[in-house]
C-alpha positions in Angstrom: 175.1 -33.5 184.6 171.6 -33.5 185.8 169.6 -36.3 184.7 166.2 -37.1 185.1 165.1 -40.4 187.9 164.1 -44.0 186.7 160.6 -45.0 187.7 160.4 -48.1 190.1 157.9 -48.2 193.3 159.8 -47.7 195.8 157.4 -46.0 198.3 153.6 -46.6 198.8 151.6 -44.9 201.2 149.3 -47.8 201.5 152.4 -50.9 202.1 152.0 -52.4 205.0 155.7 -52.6 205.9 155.5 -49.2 205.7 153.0 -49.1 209.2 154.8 -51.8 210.8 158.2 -50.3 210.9 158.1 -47.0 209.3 161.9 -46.3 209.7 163.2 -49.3 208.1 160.9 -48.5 205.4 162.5 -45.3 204.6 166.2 -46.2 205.5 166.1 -48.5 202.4 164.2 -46.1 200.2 167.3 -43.3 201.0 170.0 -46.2 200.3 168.6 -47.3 197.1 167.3 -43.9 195.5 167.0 -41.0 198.2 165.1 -38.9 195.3 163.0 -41.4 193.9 159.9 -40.4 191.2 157.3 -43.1 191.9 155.2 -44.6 189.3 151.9 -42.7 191.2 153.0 -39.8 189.9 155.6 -37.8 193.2 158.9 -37.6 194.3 160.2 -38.5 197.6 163.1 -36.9 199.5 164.4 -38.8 202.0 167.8 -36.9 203.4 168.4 -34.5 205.7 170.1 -31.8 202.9 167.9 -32.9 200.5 164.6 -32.4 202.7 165.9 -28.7 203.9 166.9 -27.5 200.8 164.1 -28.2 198.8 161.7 -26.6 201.6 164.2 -23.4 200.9 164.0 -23.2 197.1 161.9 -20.5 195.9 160.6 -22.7 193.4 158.7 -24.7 196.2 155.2 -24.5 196.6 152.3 -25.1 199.1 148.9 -24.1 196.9 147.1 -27.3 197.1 144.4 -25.5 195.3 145.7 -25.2 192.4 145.8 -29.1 192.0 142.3 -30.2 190.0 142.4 -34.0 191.4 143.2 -32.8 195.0 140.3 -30.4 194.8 137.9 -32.6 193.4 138.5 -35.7 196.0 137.5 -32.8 198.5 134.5 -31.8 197.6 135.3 -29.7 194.4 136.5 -26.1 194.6 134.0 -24.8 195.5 132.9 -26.8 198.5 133.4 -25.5 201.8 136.5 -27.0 203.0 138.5 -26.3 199.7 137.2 -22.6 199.7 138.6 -22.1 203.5 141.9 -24.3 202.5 142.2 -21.4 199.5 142.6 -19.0 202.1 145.2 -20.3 204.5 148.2 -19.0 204.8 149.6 -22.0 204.7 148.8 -22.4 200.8 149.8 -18.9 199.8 153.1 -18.4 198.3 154.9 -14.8 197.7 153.2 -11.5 198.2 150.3 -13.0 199.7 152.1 -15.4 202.3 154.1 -12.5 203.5 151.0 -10.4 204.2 149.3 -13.0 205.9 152.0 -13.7 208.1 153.0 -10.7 209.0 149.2 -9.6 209.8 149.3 -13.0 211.9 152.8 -12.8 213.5 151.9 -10.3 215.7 150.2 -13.0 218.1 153.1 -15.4 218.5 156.1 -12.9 218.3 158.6 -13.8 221.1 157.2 -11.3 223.5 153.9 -12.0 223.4 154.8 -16.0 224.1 156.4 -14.9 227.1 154.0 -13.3 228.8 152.0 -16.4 228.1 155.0 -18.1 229.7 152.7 -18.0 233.4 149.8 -19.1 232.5 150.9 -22.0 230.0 152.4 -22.7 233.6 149.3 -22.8 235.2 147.5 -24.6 233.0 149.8 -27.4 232.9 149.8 -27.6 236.5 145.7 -27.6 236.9 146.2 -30.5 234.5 148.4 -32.4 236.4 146.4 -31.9 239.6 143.4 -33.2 237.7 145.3 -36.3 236.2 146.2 -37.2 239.9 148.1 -40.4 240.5 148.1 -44.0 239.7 147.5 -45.1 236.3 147.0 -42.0 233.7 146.8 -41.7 230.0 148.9 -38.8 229.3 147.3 -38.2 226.1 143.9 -37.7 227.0 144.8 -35.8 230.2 147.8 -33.7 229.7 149.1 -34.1 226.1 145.7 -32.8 224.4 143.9 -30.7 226.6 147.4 -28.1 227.3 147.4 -26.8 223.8 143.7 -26.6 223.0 143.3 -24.6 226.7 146.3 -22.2 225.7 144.4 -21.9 221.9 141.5 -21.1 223.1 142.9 -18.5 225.7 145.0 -17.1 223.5 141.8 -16.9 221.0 139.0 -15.8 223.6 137.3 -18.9 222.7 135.2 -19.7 225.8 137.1 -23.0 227.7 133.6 -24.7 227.4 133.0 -24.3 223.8 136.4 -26.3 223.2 135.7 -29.7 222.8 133.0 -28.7 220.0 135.8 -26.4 218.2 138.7 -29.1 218.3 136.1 -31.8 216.7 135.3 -29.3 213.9 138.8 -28.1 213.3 139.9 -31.6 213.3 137.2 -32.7 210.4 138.6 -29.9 208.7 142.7 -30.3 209.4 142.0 -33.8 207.2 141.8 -31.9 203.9 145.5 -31.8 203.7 145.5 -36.3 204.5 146.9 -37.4 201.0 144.2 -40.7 201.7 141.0 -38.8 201.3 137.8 -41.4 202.3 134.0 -40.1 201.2 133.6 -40.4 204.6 136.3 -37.7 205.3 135.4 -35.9 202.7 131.8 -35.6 204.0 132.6 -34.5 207.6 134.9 -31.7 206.8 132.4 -30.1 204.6 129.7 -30.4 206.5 132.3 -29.1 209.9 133.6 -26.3 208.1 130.2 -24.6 207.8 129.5 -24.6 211.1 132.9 -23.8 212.2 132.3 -21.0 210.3 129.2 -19.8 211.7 130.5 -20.5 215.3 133.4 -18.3 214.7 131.4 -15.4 213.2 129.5 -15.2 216.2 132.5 -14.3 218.4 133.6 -11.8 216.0 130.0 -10.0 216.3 130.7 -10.0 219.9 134.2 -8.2 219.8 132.4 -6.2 217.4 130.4 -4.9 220.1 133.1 -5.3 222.8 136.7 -5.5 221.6 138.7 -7.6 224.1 142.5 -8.5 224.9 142.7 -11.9 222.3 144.1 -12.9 219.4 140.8 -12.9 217.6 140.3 -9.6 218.0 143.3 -8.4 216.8 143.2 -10.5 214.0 139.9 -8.3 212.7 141.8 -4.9 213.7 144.2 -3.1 210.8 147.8 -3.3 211.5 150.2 0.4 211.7 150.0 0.8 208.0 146.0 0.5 207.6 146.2 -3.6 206.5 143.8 -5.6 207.4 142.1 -9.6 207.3 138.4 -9.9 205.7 135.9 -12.1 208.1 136.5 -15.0 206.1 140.4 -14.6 206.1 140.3 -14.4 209.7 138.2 -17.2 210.3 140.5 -19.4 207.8 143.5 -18.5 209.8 141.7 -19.2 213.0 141.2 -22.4 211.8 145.0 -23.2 210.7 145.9 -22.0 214.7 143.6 -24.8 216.1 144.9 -27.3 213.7 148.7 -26.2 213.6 148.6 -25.3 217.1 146.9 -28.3 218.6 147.8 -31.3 217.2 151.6 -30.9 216.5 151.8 -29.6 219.8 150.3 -32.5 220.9 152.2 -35.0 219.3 155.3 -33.4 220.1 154.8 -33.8 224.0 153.2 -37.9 223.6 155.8 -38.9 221.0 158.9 -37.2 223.4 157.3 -38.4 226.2 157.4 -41.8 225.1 160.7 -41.8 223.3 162.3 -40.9 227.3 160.3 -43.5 228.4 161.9 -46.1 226.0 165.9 -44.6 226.9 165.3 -44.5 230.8 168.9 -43.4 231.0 168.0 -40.0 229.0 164.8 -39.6 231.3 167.0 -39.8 234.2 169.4 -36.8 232.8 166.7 -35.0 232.0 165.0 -35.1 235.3 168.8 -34.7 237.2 169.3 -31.5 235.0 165.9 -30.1 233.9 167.4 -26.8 232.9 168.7 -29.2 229.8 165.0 -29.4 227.8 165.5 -26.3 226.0 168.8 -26.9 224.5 167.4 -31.2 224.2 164.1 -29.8 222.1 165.4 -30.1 218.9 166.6 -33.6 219.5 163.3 -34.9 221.4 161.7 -33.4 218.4 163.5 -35.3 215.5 163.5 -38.6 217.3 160.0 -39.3 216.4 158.9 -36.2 214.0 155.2 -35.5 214.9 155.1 -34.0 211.1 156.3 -36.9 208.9 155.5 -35.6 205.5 155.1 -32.2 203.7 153.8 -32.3 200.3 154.9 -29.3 198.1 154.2 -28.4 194.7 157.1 -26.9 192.4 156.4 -23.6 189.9 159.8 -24.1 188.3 162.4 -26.9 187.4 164.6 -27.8 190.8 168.1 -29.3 190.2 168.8 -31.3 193.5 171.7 -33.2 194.2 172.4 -33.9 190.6 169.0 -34.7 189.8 166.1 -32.6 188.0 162.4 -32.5 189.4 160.4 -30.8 186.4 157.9 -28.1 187.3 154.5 -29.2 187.9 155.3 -31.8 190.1 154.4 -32.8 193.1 157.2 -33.9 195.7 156.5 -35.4 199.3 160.1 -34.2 201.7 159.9 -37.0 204.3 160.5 -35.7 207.4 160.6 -38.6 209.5 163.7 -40.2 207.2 165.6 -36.6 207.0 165.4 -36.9 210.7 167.6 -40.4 210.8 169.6 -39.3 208.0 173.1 -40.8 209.0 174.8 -38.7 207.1 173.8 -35.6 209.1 173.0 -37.5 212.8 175.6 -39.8 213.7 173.7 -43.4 215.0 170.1 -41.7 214.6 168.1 -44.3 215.7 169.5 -43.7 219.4 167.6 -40.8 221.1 170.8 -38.9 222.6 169.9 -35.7 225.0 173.5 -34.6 224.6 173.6 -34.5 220.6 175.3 -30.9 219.6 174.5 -28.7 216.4 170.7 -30.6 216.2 168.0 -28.7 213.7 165.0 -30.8 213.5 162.4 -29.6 210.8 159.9 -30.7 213.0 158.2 -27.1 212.2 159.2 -27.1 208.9 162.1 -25.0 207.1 162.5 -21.8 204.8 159.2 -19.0 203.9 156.8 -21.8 205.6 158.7 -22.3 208.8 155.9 -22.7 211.8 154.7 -19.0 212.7 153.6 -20.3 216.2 157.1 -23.0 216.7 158.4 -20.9 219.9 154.9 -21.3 221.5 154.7 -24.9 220.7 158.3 -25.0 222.1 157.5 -23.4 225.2 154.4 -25.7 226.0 156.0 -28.6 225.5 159.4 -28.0 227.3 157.0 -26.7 230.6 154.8 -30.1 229.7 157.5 -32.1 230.6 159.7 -30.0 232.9 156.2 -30.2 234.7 155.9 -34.0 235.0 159.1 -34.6 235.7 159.4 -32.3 239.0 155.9 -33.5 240.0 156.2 -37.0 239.5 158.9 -38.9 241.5 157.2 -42.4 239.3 156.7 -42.3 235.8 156.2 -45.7 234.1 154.9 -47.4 231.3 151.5 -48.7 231.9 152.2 -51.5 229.1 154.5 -51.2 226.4 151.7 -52.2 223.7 150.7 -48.5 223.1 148.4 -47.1 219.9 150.0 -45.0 217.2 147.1 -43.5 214.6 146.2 -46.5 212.3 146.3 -44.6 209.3 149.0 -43.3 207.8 149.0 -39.8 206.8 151.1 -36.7 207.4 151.3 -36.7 211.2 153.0 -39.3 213.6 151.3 -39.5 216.4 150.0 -41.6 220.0 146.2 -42.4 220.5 147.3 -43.1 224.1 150.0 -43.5 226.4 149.3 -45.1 229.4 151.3 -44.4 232.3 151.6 -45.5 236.0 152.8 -42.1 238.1 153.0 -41.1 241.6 153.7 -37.8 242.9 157.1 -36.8 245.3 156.5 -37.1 248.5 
């Protein structure tokens, strides 16, 4: 019989226990009540099946927009960030979503990734050349500049102008932070405008010369005569930087230092390198990048036994699906030979990552990379900086490293 959850508080974004040990934190919450309905007013899912199937249901939805409160803490509707967050594919459901994605799809498809394949290659080397030897921090001079470089060339976006893009696009990517400060708030609407502007100017250029990039095919119809208004494309190049850049990102720090905490799966991986495609999925669910997706749901959703009423709004907790027991034997152990692994790392069902094989492949080349150049890769110190604040993303500030290259 389905029966609706007692209210307890269980799960705070702002307890501290939940910053200093994150994975205790949601271990007990999926032992007492793995689909709890806090007292703030959302649900949280903490297991594997749980997590996956709710991200499946049709009755899940990502339109922020439609939430008053959200909206308001933004700016209101009708400030700037809010009206580009209307127009993301991400927050599009049906009809819509579909269209979007399949006008945007035809960048990333599994072709076009791998004829990117040799100069994601390059890139990461140049990096590595420029990182050098001695003490490094991989962050700042691998982990962050390789997906902004491939962003921007897969964009057109001159190399220069990409520090100045990245700071906008990051203002902006902070809409979606369930902890909204005025100061936030502020900084993406005043970003978003001039992201804006700075984007419309390389479309008036491609206008008058139409070039081999992404951006230009985003303003060209597709076969059957569809096609993206300016502000559509703009919006969507806006979700690339953020979804391509910082998960990307976080994916290569966070694996990096999970090998560098299990030596003995950092030496497999560098005796068999051929190994990091098949070990992605499990480098990726070790320490998810993307802890938390909030969904909305259009329609009641039995789960497990239990009802979620339509309306509400339901946070799946990556990071605790990822060391569900009950779907990977001893999770908190980082194990390069696990079989059968499906991290959600980019997300599950209609919402699944558009660009995931692209962030795959520049991550797997990261660290195939580092490994073959560097005979020495160490821990500078083992007190390294995760982001203070808890929001959706996991992720390091830093990650210094001693290295020396093979002789």
């Amino acid at each position: 019989m389905v029966e609706r959850l007692r209210t307890r508080v269980l799960f705070d974004l702002n307890d501290p226990q939940l910053h200093r040990n994150r994975y205790a934190y949601y271990r007990r919450l999926r032992e007492t009540e793995p689909i709890h309905h806090s007292p703030y007013g959302f649900w949280t899912l903490t297991r594997y099946d749980d997590v996956d199937a709710f991200l499946r249901a049709p009755q899940t939805s990502s339109s922020l927009t439609d939430d008053g409160t959200f909206a308001e803490q933004r700016g209101g509707p009708d400030s700037p960030a809010m009206r580009s967050l209307s127009r993301w594919m991400l927050v599009k459901q049906g009809e819509e979503h579909r269209r979007l994605r399949r006008l945007i799809a035809r960048a990333v498809t599994p072709r076009a990734v791998q004829r990117l394949e040799p100069e994601i290659l390059r890139i990461v080397n140049r990096l590595i050349d420029d990182m050098g030897e001695g003490e490094v921090d991989l962050i700042e001079q691998l982990a962050a500049p390789v997906p902004i470089a491939v962003i921007c060339g897969l964009l057109g976006i001159p190399v220069e102008d990409a520090d100045k893009c990245l700071k906008w696009t990051n203002a902006i990517a902070n809409i979606i932070d369930p902890l909204i400060t005025p100061q936030m708030r502020d900084a993406m609407n005043t970003a978003e405008p001039e992201f804006s502007a700075y984007i419309r100017g390389q479309m008036e250029l491609r206008r008058t010369e139409p070039r081999d990039d992404v951006l230009t095919m985003l303003m060209q119809k597709d076969e059957d005569g569809e096609g993206l208004s300016d502000e559509d494309v703009i919006a969507q190049v806006l979700l690339l930087f953020n979804a391509g850049h910082e998960t990307t990102l976080n994916v290569i720090g966070n694996s990096m230092h999970a090998l560098l905490t299990h030596p003995e799966e950092l030496e497999l991986l560098r005796a068999r390198p051929e190994m990091i495609g098949d070990c992605f999925e499990e480098l990726a669910r070790y320490n998810s990048t993307v802890q938390i997706i909030l969904r909305h749901l259009t329609e009641d959703l039995p789960l497990s036994g239990r009802l979620i009423p339509a309306g509400d709004a339901v946070l799946a907790i990556l990071g605790a699906a990822h060391r569900d027991p009950a779907k990977f034997p001893d999770p908190d152990r980082l194990d390069l030979r696990r079989e059968g692994v499906k991290s959600l790392a980019f997300g599950s069902g209609p919402h699944h990552c558009i660009a995931a094989m692209l962030g795959k492949t520049e991550v797997c080349m990261t660290i195939t990379e580092l490994l073959r150049r560097y005979e020495k890769i160490e821990p500078a110190t083992t007190d390294v900086e995760w982001h203070t604040r808890f929001n959706f993303v996991l992720g390091l500030k830093r990650l210094p490293l001693k290295v020396a290259y093979r002789r």
